[in-house]
C-alpha positions in Angstrom: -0.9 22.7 -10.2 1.6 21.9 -7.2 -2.0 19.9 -5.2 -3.0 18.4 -8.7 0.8 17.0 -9.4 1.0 15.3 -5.6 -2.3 13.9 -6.1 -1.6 12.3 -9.0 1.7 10.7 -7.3 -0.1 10.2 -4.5 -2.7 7.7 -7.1 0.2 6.4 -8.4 1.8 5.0 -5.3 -1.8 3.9 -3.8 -2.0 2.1 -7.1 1.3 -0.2 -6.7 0.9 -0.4 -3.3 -2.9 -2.2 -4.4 -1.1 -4.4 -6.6 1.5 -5.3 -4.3 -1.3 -6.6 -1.7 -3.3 -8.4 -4.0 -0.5 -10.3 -5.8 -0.3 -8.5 -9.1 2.7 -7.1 -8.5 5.4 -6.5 -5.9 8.1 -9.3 -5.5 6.1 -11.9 -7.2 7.2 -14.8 -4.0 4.7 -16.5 -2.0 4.1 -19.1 1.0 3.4 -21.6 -2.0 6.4 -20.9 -3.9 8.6 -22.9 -1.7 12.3 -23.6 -3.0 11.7 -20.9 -6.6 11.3 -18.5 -4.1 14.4 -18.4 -2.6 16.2 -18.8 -5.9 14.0 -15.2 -7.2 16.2 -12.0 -6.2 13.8 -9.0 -6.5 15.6 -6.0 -7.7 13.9 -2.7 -7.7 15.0 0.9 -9.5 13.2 3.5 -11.7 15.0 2.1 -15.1 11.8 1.7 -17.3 12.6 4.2 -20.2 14.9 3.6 -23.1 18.8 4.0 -22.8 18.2 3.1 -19.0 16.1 0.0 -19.3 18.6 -1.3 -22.2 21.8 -1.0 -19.8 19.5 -2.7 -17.3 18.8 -5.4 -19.2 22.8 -6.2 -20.2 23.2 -6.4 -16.8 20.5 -8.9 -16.2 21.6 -11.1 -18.7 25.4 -11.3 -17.6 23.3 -12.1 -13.4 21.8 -14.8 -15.1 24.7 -16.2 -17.0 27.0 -16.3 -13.8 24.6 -17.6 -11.5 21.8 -20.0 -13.2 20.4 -20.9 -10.2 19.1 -17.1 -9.6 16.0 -15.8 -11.4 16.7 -11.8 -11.8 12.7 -10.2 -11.2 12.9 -6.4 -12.3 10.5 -4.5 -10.2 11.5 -1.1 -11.6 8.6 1.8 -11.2 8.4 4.1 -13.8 8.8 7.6 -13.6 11.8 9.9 -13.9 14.5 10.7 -11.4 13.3 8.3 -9.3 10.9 9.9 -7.1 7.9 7.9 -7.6 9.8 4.9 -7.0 11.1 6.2 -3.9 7.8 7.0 -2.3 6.8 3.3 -2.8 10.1 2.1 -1.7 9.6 4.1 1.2 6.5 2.1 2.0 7.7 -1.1 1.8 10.5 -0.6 3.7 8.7 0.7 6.7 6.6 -1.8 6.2 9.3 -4.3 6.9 9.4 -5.6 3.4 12.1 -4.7 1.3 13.3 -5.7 -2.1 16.5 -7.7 -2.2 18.4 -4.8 -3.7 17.4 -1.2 -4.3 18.8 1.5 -6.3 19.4 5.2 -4.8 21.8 7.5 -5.5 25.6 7.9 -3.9 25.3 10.9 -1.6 23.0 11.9 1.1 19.9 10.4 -0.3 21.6 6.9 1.6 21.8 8.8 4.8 17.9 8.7 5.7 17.7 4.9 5.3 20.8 4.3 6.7 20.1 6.7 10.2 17.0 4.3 10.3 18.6 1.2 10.3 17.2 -0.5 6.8 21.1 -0.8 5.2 23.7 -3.3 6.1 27.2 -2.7 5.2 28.8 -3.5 2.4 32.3 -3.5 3.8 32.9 -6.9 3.8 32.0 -7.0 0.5 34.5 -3.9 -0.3 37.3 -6.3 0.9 36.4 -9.1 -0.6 35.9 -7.7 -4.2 39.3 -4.6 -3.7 36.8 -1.9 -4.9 38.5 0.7 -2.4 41.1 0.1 -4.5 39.6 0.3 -8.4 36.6 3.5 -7.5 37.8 6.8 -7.2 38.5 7.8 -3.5 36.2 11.1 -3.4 33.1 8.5 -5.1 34.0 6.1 -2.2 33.9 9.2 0.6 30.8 10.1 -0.5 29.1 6.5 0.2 30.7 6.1 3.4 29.1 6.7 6.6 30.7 6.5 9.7 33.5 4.4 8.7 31.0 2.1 6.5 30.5 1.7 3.1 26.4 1.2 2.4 26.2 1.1 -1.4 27.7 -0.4 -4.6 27.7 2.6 -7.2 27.2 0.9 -11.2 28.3 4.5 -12.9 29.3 7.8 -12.8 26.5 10.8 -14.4 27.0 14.7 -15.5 24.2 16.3 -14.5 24.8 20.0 -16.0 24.8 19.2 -20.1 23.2 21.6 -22.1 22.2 19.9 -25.1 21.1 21.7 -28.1 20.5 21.2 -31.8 22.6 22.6 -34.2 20.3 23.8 -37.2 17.8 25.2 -34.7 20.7 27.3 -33.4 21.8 28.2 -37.2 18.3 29.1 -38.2 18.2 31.6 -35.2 21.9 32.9 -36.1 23.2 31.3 -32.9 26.7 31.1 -34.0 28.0 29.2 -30.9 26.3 27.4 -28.3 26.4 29.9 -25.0 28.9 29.7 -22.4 27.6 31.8 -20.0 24.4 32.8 -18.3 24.2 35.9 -20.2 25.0 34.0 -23.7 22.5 31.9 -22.6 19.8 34.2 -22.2 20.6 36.3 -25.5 20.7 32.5 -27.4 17.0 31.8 -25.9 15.6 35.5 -27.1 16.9 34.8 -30.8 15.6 31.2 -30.9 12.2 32.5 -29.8 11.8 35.2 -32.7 11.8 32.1 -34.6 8.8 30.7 -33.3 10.8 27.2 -32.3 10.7 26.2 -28.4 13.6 28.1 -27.3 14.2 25.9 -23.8 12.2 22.3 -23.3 11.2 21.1 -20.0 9.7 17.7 -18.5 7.8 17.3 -15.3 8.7 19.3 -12.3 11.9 17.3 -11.0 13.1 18.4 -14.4 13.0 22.3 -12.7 15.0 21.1 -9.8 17.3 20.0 -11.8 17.5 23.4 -14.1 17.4 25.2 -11.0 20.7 23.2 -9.9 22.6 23.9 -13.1 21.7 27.6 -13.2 23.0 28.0 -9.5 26.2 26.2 -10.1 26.3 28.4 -13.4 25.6 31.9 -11.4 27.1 31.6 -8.8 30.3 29.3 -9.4 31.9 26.3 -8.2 33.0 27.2 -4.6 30.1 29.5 -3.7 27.7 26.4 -5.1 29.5 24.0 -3.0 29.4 26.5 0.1 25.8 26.2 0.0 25.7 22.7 1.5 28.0 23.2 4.2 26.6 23.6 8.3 25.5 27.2 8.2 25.1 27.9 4.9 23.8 31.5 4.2 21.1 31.0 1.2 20.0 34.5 1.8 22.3 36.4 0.3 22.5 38.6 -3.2 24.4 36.2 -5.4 21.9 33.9 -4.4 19.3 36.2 -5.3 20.9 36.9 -8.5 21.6 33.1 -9.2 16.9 32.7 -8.6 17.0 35.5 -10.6 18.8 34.4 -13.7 17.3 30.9 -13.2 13.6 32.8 -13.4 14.7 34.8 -16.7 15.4 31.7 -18.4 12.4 29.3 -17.2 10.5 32.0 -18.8 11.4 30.6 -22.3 10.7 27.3 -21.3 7.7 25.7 -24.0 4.8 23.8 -22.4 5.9 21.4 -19.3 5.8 18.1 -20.6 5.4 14.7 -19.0 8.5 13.7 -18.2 12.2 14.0 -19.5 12.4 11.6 -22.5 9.3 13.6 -24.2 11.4 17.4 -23.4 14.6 15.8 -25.2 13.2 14.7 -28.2 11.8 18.1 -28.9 15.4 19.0 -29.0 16.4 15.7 -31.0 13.5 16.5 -33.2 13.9 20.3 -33.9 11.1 21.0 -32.2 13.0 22.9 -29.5 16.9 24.8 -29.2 18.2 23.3 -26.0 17.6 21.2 -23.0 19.3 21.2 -19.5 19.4 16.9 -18.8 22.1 14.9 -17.6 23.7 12.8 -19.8 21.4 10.1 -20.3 20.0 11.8 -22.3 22.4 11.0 -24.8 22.1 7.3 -24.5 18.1 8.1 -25.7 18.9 10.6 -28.4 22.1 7.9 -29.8 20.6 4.3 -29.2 18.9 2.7 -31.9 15.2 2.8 -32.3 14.4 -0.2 -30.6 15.7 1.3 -27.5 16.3 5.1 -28.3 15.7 7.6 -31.1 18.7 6.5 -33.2 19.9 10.1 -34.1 23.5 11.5 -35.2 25.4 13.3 -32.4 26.5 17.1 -34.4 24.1 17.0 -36.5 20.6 16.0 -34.8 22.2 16.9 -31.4 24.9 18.1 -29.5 26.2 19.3 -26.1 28.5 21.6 -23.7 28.7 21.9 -20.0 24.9 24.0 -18.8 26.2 27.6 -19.1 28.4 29.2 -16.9 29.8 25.8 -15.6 32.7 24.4 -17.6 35.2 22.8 -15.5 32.6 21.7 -13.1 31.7 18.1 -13.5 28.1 18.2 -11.5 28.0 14.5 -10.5 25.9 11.8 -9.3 26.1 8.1 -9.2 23.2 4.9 -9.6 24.2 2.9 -6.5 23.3 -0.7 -5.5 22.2 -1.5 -1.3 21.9 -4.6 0.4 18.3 -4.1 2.7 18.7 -5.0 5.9 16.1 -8.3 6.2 16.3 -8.9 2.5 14.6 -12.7 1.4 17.3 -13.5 -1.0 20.5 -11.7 1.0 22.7 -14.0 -0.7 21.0 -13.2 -4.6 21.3 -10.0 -3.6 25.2 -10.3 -2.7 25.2 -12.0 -6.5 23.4 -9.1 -7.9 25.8 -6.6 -6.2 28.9 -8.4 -7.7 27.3 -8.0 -11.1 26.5 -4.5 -10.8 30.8 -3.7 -9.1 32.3 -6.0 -12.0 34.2 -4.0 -15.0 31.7 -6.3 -17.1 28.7 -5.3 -15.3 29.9 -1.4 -15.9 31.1 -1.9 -19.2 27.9 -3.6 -20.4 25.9 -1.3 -18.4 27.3 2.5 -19.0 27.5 2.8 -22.3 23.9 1.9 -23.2 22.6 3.6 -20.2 24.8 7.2 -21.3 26.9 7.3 -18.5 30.3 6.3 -17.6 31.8 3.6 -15.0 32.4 4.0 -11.3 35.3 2.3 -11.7 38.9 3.5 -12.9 39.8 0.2 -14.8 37.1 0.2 -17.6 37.2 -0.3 -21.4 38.2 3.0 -22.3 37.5 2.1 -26.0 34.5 1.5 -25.3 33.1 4.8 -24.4 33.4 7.1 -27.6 31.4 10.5 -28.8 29.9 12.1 -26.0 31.0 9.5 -23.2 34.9 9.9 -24.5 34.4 13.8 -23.4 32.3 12.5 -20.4 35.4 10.9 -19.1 37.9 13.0 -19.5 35.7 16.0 -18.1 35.1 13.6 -15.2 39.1 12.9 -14.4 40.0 16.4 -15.2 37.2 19.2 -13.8 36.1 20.5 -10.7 33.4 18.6 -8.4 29.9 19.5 -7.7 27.0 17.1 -6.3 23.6 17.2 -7.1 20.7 18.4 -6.0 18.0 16.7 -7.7 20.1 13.4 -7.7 20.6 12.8 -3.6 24.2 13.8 -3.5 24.2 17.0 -1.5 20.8 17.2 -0.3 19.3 14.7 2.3 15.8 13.2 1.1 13.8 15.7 3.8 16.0 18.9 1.9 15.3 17.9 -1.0 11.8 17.5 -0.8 11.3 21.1 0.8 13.5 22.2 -2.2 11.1 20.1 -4.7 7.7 22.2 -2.8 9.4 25.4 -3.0 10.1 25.3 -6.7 6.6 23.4 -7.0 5.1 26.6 -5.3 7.2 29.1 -7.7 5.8 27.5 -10.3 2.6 29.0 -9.8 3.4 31.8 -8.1 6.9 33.3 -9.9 8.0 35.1 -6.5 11.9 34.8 -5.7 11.6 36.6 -2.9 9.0 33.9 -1.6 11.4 30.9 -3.8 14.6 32.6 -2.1 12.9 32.5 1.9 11.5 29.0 1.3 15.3 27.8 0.5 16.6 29.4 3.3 14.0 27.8 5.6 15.1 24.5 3.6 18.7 25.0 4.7 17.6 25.7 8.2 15.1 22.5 8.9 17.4 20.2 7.4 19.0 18.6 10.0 22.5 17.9 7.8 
């Protein structure tokens, strides 16, 4: 399963990288294009599926307005979380031949392209715009390296929601949704008795980022956030525990499917109880039909914090970069002005299901689950993600990624437990 999976990402980055070369795709400039090509500022993320794609586009359309001159060219590769787009990225940027902009998330994900010298600093920018001064200071500590700031974060995401629907519950006589592990567990035997999908699940990054709620959730905020600290001990029996409570539950999980918008809509459709997904999710299951699945939060869906983690906001952030070498450095400084501006956010975050990096937003415009979002965000504890780039470098992660990929198959934790440890070991953080 784990060969058959990187083959087919494998096909799927040979595939862009094809169309790149041959002109059918890429950044669409030329030798021929002459002055258009200057004016074209190629911006590249993994925003292709509904909720995302829709906050995309409001952003796009205030670009354009403020700077008429500039003709916005989405190159956004599909495919969740980002990691197919990364790989491509990846390619292009060793290749010398980066996109204007690129999205990646706030955290340690930066820290691989920035060590390699593909980033330029944003600090002037910083100044020029006050952002120190309207993002929270821990957001702006996290995309700082080395007294430099190499990214422009457009939002703030919850990574640890459980969402659930309410008359699957009911039918199983789940009287509450779980708060704990345990409740958790006991929720997923009685929704299984009733022959309904007791936990959906997408494509493997999907199981990362289970695992990373169930860890937080088992072994608690401080112990969790231990875990990425120089000499981190991933070896011992909470962390054992925390595999085995995450294996227990994976075992009610229905049939993988192909990525996350097709695992929520079970959940939105009644097919299946509950779903671990960060809250984008909720800008699929509430957004019209045109760009989501129009449902009625309560009734078609609903959510807590993942069990066992309430309190603990599990956070990452979409950021913005300026490539170092980029064609259309000053579209790109446009772009980037778009993407920090309280209209940029505000048009952005609530289509996309998150909520603004900065602290001077619309407040009234962020209402059912986004209201909760942001108090949960200015009132819990922190934790980064896994999955998301914000505690794990890109090398960690990706050992994390095969390890899980392997305990797919396999089901060991002793084997899942020794390849994280190795993880920890070889990661050079």
């Amino acid at each position: 399963m784990r060969r058959r999976w990187m083959s087919a990402v494998a096909v799927t980055v040979a595939g862009l990288l094809s169309l790149t070369a041959c002109g059918g795709g890429g950044d669409g400039k030329s030798a021929g294009d002459g002055q258009a090509a200057k004016k074209q500022v190629e911006v590249f993320s993994w925003w292709t599926g509904p909720g995302e794609a829709d906050g995309l586009k409001a952003m796009r359309e205030i670009f354009e307005k403020r700077n008429q001159g500039l003709t916005f060219f989405d190159a956004a590769v599909a495919g969740g979380s980002g990691d197919k787009a990364r790989a491509l990225l990846s390619s292009k940027l060793q290749a010398n031949q980066p996109p204007d902009t690129f999205q990646g998330h706030a955290g340690a994900e930066l820290q691989g392209y920035i060590k390699a010298g593909k980033l330029e600093p944003l600090n002037a920018l910083y100044d020029e715009l006050k952002l120190k001064e309207v993002f929270p200071q821990q957001l702006v500590d996290q995309i700082t390296y080395k007294g430099n700031v190499y990214s422009v974060p457009v939002n703030i995401h919850r990574s640890n929601v459980l969402w659930f629907n309410p008359k699957v519950l009911k039918d199983a006589g789940v009287a509450a949704p779980p708060k704990t592990i345990e409740e958790f567990v006991t929720a997923l035997e009685a929704v299984k008795k009733t022959k309904k999908i007791p936990l959906s699940i997408g494509s493997e990054w999907t199981v990362v980022h289970l695992l990373e709620s169930v860890l937080l959730g088992s072994l608690g905020t401080d112990a969790y956030n231990a875990l990425w600290t120089p000499g981190a001990d991933w070896s011992g029996p909470a962390v054992t525990k925390a595999l085995r409570d995450f294996t227990t539950i994976l075992s009610y999980a229905g049939p993988a499917q192909d990525d996350w918008q097709p695992a929520s809509k079970q959940v939105a459709d009644g097919a299946a109880a509950f779903n671990v997904m960060g809250d984008w999710a909720y800008g699929y299951f509430h957004n019209p039909p045109d760009g989501g699945l129009g449902k009625k939060s309560k009734e078609d869906f609903d959510w807590v914090a993942s069990p066992g983690t309430d309190g603990t906001f599990m956070w990452l952030s979409d950021s913005f970069t300026l490539p170092k070498g980029a064609p259309n450095r000053d579209g790109a400084l446009a772009w980037l002005k778009v993407a920090a501006s309280k209209e940029g956010q505000d048009a952005f975050n609530p289509k996309k299901g998150s909520i603004p990096a900065r602290k001077d937003a619309d407040k009234a415009l962020y209402t059912d689950y986004l209201e909760w979002d942001l108090a949960q965000w200015a009132n819990g504890k922190l934790a980064g993600s896994i999955q998301h780039g914000v505690v794990a470098n890109d090398a960690w992660k990706t050992a994390i990624t095969e390890a899980v990929g392997l305990f797919l198959q396999s089901k060991d934790v002793a084997k899942l437990q020794q390849a994280l440890v190795q993880a920890a070991q070889t990661s050079n953080q």
